[in-house]
One Martini backbone bead per residue (centre of mass of N, CA, C, O) as a GRO file, in nm:
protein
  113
    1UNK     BB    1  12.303  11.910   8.467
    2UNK     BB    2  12.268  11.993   8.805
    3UNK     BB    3  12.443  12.014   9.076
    4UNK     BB    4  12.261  11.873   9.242
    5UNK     BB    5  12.276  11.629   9.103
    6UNK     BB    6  12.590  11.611   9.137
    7UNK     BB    7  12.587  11.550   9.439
    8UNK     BB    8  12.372  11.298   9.426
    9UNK     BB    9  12.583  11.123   9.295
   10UNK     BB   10  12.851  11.175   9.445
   11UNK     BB   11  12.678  10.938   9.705
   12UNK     BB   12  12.753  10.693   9.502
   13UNK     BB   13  12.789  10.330   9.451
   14UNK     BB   14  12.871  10.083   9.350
   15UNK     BB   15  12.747   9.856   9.585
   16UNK     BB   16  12.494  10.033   9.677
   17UNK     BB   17  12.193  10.074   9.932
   18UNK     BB   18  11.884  10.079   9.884
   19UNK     BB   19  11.584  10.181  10.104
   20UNK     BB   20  11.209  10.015  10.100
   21UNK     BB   21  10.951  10.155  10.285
   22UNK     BB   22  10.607   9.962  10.288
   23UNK     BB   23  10.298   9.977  10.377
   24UNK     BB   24   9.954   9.887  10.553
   25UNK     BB   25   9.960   9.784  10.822
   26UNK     BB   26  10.247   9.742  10.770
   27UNK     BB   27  10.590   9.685  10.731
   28UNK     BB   28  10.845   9.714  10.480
   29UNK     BB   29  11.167   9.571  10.336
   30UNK     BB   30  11.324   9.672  10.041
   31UNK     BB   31  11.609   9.626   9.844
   32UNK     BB   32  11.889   9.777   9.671
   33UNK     BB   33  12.121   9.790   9.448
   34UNK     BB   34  12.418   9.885   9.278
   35UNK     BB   35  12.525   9.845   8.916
   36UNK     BB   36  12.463  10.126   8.789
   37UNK     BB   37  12.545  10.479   8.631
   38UNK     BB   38  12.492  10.808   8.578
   39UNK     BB   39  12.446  11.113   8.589
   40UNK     BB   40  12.108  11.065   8.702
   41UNK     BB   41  12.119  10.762   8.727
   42UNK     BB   42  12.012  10.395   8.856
   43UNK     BB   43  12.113  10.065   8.848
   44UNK     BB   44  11.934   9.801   8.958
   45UNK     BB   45  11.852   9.546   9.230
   46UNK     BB   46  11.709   9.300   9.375
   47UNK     BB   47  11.771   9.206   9.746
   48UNK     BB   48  11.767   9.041   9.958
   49UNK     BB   49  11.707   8.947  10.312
   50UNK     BB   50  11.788   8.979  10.658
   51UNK     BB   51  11.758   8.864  10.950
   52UNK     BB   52  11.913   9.012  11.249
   53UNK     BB   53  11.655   9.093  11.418
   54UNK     BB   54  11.418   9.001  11.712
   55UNK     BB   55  11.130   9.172  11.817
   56UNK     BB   56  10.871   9.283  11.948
   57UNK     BB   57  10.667   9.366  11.645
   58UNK     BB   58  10.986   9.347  11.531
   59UNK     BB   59  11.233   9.327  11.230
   60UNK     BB   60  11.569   9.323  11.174
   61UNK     BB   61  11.726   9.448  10.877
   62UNK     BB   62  11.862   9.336  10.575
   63UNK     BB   63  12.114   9.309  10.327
   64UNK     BB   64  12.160   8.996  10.101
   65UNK     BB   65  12.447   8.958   9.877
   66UNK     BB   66  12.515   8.643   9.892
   67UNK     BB   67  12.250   8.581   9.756
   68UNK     BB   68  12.177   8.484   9.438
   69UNK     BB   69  11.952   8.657   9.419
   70UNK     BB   70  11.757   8.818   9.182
   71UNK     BB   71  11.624   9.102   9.052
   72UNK     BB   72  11.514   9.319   8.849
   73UNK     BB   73  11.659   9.547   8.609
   74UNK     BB   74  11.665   9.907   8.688
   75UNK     BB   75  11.589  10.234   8.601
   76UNK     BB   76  11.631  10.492   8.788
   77UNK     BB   77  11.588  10.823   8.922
   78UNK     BB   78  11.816  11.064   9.080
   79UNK     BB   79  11.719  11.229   9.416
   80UNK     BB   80  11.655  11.476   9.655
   81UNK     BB   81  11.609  11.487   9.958
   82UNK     BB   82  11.508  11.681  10.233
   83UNK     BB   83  11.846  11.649  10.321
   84UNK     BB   84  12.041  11.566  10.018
   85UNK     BB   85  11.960  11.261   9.987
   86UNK     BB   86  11.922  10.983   9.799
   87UNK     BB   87  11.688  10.894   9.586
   88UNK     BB   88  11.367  10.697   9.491
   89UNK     BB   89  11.164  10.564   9.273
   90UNK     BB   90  10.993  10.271   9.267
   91UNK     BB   91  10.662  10.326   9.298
   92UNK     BB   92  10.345  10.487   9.320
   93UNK     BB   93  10.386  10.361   9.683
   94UNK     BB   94  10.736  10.383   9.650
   95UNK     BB   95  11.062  10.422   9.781
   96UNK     BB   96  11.425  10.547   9.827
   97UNK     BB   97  11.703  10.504  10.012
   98UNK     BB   98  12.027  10.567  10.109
   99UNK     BB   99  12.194  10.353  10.278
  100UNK     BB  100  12.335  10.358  10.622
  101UNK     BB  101  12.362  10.045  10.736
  102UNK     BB  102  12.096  10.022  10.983
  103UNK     BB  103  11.877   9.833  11.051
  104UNK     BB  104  11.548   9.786  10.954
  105UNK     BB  105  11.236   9.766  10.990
  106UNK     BB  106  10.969   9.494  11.038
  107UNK     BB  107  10.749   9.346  10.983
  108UNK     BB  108  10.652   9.029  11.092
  109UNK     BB  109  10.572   8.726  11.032
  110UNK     BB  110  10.252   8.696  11.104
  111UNK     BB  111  10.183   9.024  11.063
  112UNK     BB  112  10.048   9.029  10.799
  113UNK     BB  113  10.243   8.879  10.534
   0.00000   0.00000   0.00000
């Protein structure tokens, strides 16, 4: 393990959330959750997400780790983005990155989903 890699873990915590904005002529956002960590990699899993605002355009969402749904648990490989915080590859078309606690932009439903 290279200290970049041990830097990039150690702004992780289990109970932190991945944010991935993905989609073409609109946006999606998918949460997951952080369940478990190794020394390179993270074990995730999707949690809902929760309409916070809605705007002409766009709602703003947020992770909603109340609702008892869960999605498949995957382990993924923990990287430095090109800011220095972690991210993540989700599939060949979808990254996520460390959640700063902000709610996401993403396309209304009715206007694409």
């Amino acid at each position: 393990m290279t200290t970049a890699t041990a830097n990039v873990m150690d702004q992780i915590e289990i109970g932190d959330f991945f944010a991935c904005s993905w989609g073409y002529n609109q946006t999606q956002v998918d949460f997951y959750e952080v369940v478990g960590k190794t020394k390179a990699s993270v074990r995730i899993e999707k949690v809902p997400k929760v309409v916070v605002e809605r705007m002409a355009g766009s709602d703003r969402v947020a992770p909603n780790p109340a609702n008892p749904w869960r999605g498949e648990r995957m382990t993924k490989r923990v990287r430095a983005s090109y800011d220095g915080t972690p991210s993540i590859r989700i599939s060949s078309y979808s990254g996520a990155c460390l959640w700063n606690g902000k709610p996401r932009h993403q396309t209304p439903w009715g206007c694409g989903h």
